[in-house]
C-alpha positions as CSV (number, residue, x, y, z in Angstrom):
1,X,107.3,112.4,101.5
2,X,104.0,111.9,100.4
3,X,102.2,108.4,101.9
4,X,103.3,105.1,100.1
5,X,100.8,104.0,97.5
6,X,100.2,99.9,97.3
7,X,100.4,98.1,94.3
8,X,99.5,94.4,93.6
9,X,100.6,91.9,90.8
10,X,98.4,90.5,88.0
11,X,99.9,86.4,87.4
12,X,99.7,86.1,83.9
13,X,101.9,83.7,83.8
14,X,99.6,81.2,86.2
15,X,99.0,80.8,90.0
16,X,99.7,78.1,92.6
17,X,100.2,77.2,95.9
18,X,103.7,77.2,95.0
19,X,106.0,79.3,93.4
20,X,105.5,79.7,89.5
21,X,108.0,81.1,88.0
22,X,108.1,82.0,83.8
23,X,110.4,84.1,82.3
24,X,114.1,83.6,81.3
25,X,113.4,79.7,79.8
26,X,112.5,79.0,83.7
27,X,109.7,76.2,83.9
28,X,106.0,77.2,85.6
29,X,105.5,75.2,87.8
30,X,108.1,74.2,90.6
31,X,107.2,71.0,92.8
32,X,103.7,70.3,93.9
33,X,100.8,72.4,92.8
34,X,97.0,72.8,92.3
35,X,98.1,75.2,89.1
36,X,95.7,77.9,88.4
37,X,95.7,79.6,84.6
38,X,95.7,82.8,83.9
39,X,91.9,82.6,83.0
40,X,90.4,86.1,82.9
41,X,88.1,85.4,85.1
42,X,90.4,84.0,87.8
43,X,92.3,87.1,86.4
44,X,89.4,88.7,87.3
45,X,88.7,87.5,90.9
46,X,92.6,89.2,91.4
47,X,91.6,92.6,90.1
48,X,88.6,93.1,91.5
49,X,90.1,91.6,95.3
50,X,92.8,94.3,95.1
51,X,90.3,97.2,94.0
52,X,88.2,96.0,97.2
53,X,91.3,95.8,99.7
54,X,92.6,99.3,98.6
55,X,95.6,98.5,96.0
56,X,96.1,101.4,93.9
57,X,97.1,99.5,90.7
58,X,98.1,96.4,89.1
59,X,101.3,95.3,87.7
60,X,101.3,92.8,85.1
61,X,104.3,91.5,83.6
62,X,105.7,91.2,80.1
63,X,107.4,88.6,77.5
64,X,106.7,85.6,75.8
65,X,105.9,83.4,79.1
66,X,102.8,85.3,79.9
67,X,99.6,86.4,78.6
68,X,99.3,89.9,76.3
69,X,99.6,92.3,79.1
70,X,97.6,95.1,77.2
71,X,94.7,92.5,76.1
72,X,94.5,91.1,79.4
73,X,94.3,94.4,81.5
74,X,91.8,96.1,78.7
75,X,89.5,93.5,79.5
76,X,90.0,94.2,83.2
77,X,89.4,97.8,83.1
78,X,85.4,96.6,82.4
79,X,85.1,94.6,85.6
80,X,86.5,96.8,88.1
81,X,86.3,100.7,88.6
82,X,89.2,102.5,89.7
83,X,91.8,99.9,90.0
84,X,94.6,101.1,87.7
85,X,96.5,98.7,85.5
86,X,100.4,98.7,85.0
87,X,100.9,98.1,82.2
88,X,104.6,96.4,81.3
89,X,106.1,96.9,77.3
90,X,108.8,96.6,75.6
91,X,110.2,99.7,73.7
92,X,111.1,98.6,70.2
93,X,108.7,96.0,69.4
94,X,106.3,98.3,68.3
95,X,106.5,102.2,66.7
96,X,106.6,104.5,69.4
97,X,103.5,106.9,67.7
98,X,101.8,103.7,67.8
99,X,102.5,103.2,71.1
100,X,101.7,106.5,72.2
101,X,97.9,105.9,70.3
102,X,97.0,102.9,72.2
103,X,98.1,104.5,75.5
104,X,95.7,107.5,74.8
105,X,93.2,105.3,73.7
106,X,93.4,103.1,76.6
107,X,92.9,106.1,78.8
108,X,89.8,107.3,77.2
109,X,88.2,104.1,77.4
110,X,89.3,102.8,80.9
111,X,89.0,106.4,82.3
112,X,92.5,107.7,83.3
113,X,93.6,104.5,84.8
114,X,96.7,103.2,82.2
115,X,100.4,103.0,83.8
116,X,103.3,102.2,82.4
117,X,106.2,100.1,83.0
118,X,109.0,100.6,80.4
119,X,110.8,97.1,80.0
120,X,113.6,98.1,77.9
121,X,114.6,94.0,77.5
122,X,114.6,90.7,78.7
123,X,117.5,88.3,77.7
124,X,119.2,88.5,74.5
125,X,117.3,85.2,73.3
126,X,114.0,86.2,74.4
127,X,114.7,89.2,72.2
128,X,115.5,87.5,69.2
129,X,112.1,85.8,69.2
130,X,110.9,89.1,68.5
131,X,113.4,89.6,65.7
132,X,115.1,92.1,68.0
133,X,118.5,91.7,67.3
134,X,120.5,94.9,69.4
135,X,122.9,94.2,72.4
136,X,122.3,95.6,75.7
137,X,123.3,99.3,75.3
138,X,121.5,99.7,72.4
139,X,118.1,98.7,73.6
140,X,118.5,101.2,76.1
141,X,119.6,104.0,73.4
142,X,116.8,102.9,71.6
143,X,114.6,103.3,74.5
144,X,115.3,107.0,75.0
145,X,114.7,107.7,71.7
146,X,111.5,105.4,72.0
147,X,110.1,107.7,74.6
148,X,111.3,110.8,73.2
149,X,108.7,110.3,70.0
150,X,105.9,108.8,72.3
151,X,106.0,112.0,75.1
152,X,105.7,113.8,71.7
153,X,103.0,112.4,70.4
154,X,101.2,112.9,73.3
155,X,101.8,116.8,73.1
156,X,100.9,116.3,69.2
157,X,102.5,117.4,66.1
158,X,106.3,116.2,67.1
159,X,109.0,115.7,64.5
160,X,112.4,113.3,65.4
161,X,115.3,111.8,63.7
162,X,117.7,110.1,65.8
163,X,119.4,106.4,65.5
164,X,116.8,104.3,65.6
165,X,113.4,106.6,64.6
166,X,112.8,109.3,61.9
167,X,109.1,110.4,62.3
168,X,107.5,113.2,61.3
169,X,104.6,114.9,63.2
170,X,103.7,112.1,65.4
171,X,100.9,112.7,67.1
172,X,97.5,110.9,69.1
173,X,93.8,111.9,68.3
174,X,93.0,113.4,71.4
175,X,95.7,114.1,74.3
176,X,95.3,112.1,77.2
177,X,94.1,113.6,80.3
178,X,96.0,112.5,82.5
179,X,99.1,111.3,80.5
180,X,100.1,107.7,81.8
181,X,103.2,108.0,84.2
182,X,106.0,106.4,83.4
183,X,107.5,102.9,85.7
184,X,110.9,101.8,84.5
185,X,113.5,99.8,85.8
186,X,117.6,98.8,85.8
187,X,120.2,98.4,87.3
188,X,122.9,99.2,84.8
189,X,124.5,103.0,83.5
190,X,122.6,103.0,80.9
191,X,119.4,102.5,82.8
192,X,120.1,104.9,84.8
193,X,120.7,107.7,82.3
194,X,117.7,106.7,80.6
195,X,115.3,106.9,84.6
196,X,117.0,110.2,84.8
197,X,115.5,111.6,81.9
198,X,112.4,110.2,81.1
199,X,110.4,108.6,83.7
200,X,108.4,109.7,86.9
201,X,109.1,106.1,89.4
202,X,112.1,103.7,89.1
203,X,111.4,100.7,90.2
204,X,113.9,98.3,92.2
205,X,113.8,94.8,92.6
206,X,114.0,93.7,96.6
207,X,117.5,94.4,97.8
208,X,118.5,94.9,101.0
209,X,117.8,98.2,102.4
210,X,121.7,99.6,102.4
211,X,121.4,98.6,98.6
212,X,118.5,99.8,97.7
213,X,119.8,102.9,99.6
214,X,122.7,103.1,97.2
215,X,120.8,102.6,94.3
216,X,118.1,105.5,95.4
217,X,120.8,108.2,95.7
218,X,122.2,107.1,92.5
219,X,119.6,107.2,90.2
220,X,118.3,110.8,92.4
221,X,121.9,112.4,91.6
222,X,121.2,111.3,87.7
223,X,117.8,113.0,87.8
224,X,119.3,115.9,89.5
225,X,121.9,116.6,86.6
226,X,118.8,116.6,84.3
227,X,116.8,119.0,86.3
228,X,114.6,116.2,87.3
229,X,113.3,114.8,90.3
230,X,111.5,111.4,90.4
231,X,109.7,108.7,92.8
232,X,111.1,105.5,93.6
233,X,109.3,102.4,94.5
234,X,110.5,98.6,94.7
235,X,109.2,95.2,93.8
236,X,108.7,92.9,96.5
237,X,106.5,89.6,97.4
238,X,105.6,89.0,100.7
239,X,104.4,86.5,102.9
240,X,102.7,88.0,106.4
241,X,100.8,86.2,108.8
242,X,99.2,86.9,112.5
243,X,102.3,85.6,113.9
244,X,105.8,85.7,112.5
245,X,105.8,82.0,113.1
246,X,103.2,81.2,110.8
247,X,104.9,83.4,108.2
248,X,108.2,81.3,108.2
249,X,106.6,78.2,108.5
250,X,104.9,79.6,105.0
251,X,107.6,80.4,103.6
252,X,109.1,77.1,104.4
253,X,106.6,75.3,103.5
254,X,107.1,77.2,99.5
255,X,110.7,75.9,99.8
256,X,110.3,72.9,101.3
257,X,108.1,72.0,97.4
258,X,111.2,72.8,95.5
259,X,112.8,70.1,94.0
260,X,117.0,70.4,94.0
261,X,117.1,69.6,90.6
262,X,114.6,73.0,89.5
263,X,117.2,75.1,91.5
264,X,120.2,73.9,90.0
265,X,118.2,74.5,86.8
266,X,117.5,77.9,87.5
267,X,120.9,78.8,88.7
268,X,122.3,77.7,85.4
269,X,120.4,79.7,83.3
270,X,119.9,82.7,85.4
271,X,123.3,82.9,85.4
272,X,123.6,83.3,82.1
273,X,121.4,86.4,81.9
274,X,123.1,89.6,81.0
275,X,120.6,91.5,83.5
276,X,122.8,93.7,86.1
277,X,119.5,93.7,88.2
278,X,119.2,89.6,88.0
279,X,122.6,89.2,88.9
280,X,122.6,90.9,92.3
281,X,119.2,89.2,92.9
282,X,121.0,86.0,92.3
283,X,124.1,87.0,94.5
284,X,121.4,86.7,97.5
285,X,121.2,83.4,97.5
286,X,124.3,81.9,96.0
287,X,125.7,80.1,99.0
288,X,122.5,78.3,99.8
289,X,122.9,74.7,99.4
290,X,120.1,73.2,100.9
291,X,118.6,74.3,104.8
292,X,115.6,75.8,106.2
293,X,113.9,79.1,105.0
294,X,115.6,81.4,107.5
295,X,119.1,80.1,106.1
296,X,117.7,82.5,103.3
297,X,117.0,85.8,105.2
298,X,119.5,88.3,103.8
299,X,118.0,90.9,105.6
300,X,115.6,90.8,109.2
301,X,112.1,90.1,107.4
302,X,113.5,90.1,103.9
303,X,113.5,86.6,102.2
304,X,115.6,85.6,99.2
305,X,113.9,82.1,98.7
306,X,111.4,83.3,95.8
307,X,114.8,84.0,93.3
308,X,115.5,80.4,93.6
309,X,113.3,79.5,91.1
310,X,112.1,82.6,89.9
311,X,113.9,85.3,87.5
312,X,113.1,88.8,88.2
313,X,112.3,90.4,91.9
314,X,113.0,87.3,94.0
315,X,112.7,88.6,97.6
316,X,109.9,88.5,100.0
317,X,108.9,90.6,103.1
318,X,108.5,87.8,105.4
319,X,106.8,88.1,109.3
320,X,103.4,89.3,111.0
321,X,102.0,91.8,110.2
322,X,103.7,94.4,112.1
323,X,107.2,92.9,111.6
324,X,106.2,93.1,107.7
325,X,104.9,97.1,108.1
326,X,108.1,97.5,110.0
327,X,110.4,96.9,106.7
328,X,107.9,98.8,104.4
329,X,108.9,102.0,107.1
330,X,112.5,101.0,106.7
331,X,112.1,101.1,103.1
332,X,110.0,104.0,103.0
333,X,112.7,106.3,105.7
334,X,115.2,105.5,102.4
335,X,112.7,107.7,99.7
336,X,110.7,104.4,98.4
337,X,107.3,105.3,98.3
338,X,105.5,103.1,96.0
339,X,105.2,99.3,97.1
340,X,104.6,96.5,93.9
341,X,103.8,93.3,95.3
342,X,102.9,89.7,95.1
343,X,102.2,86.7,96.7
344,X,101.6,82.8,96.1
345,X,98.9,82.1,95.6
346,X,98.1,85.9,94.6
347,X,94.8,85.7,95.4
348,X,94.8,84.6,99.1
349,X,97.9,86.8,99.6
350,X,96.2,90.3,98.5
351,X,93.8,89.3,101.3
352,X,96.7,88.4,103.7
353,X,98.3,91.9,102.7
354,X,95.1,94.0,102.2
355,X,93.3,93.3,105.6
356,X,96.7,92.7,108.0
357,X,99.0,95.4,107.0
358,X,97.3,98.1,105.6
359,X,95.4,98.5,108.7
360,X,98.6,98.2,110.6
361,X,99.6,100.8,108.4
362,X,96.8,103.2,109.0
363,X,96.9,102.7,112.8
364,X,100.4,103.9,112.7
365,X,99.5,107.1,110.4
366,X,101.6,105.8,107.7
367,X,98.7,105.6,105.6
368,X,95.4,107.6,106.0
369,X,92.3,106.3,107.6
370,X,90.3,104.6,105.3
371,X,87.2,106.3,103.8
């Protein structure tokens, strides 16, 4: 295996001392906070700390509870210098030859740094806003189609009629060099058929290792029957400290500014969510009632309290620093080799991450020595 690559997580949804969550009708802000907005120029401060720490890339999220995330992240590209920007879309809400035009031109202009993370839905009502009417399946059938006509276009001159698109030569201006790789993400069959043919890294939210193990060989045996062979990575916060004491008492301190009445509110309506993935992120804590932080470690080091409030990846890596590097060699000894993460507040966090593990890291020749 090639060495992990680290990515970090742009909060365009806001910041805080506490969790925010967004997404899935969930509310922002969850008990006592300074709240920080997604200004682009605290924005800013978060790109250019991860570019300076050694984060490959950014992630930044998608949906109505956020900020644009190809707005955002085009303005980003002119304050920093290599940091490259994950970019998260939704197939179907836009023509996939347009698509393909703004990803070239976003590589010309930001100089080869675009990603992209295919985000085939969020919940049906979310979708609606958008006029986007299909059921589950269908997005994802529409999704393989989607990128079908956009890896076309990018090769130039492609003609396809399918279910959902009829276009003829679609095509970009100028190839781009290099062609954005492709992130995508789910849980479901047809997810996986759709990862098996058409992207280069699956992404998993923070399961277990024995899951996540499950889920790697899966989706590899998928790629396999297509011929294909792809990189995995998983979507994790983290909390890490100089001493696993201080990490808990951090992550109980997050919990501990939780009301009851935001996690009974959560529960309800991420229960409702027709997301395979969001279900067995809510199966990791569905016996909590009430306790300390550690009543919510599912895994040593891994900590399901973030989910509570929080739709989408809501686990955390949770110890010093070498109890936190530990896990990422767990993870990485099951084929994971690219790292997304986050942290509350993101900004202090990436420091937490960026000068405490990494270096761990490097010391133990699971990364190379810095330049």
């Amino acid at each position: 295996m090639n060495a992990p690559r680290f990515h970090w997580f742009l909060p365009t949804t806001g910041d805080g001392r506490s969790i925010v969550g967004g997404g899935h009708g969930l509310s922002r802000v969850h008990g006592r906070s300074e709240y920080r907005p997604p200004t682009i120029d605290y924005l800013g401060q978060i790109a250019r700390s991860a570019e300076q720490l050694g984060f490959e890339a950014v992630l930044t999220p998608t949906g109505t509870y956020c900020e644009d995330a190809w707005l955002v992240t085009a303005a980003l590209t002119q304050v920093t210098t290599k940091l490259k920007f994950l970019v998260a879309f939704r197939p179907g809400l836009l023509s996939p030859t347009l698509a393909a035009q703004m990803a070239a031109t976003y590589q010309r202009i930001s100089g080869g740094r675009l990603l992209l993370n295919i985000v085939t839905g969020g919940e049906d009502a979310e979708q609606r806003r958008f006029g986007d009417h299909l059921g589950k399946d269908e997005r994802y059938a529409r999704t393989d189609e989607f990128l079908s006509i956009v890896k076309g276009a990018w090769n130039r001159g492609y003609d396809f009629a399918g279910d959902y698109y009829d276009v003829e030569d679609a095509t970009v201006a100028e190839r781009p060099d290099p062609l954005p790789e492709l992130y995508f993400g789910g849980s479901s069959a047809a997810a996986g058929t759709v990862a098996a043919k058409h992207v280069d890294v699956y992404l998993t939210w923070g399961e277990p290792p024995a899951a996540v193990a499950e889920k790697v060989a899966w989706v590899r045996g998928l790629a396999a029957e297509q011929g294909r062979t792809l990189r995995f990575g998983i979507r994790l916060h983290v909390i890490t400290r100089d001493t696993s004491a201080e990490a808990w008492a951090e992550a109980g301190r997050l919990l501990d500014r939780i009301p009851p009445e935001d996690i009974a509110k959560a529960r309800k309506l991420l229960g409702q969510s027709a997301s395979v993935g969001q279900q067995r992120m809510l199966a990791l804590h569905a016996g909590f009632q009430g306790g300390t932080a550690r009543d919510l470690e599912v895994h040593p080091g891994l900590w399901a309290g973030v989910g509570l409030v929080r739709g989408g990846a809501g686990t955390a890596l949770v110890g010093s620093h070498a109890e936190v590097a530990d896990l990422i060699e767990e993870y990485t000894a099951l084929g994971i080799e690219e790292f997304v993460l986050s942290g509350y507040p993101h900004l202090e966090e990436a420091y937490w991450f960026g000068e405490g593990v990494l270096p761990e890291l490097r010391h133990r020749g699971v990364l190379p020595k810095a330049a």
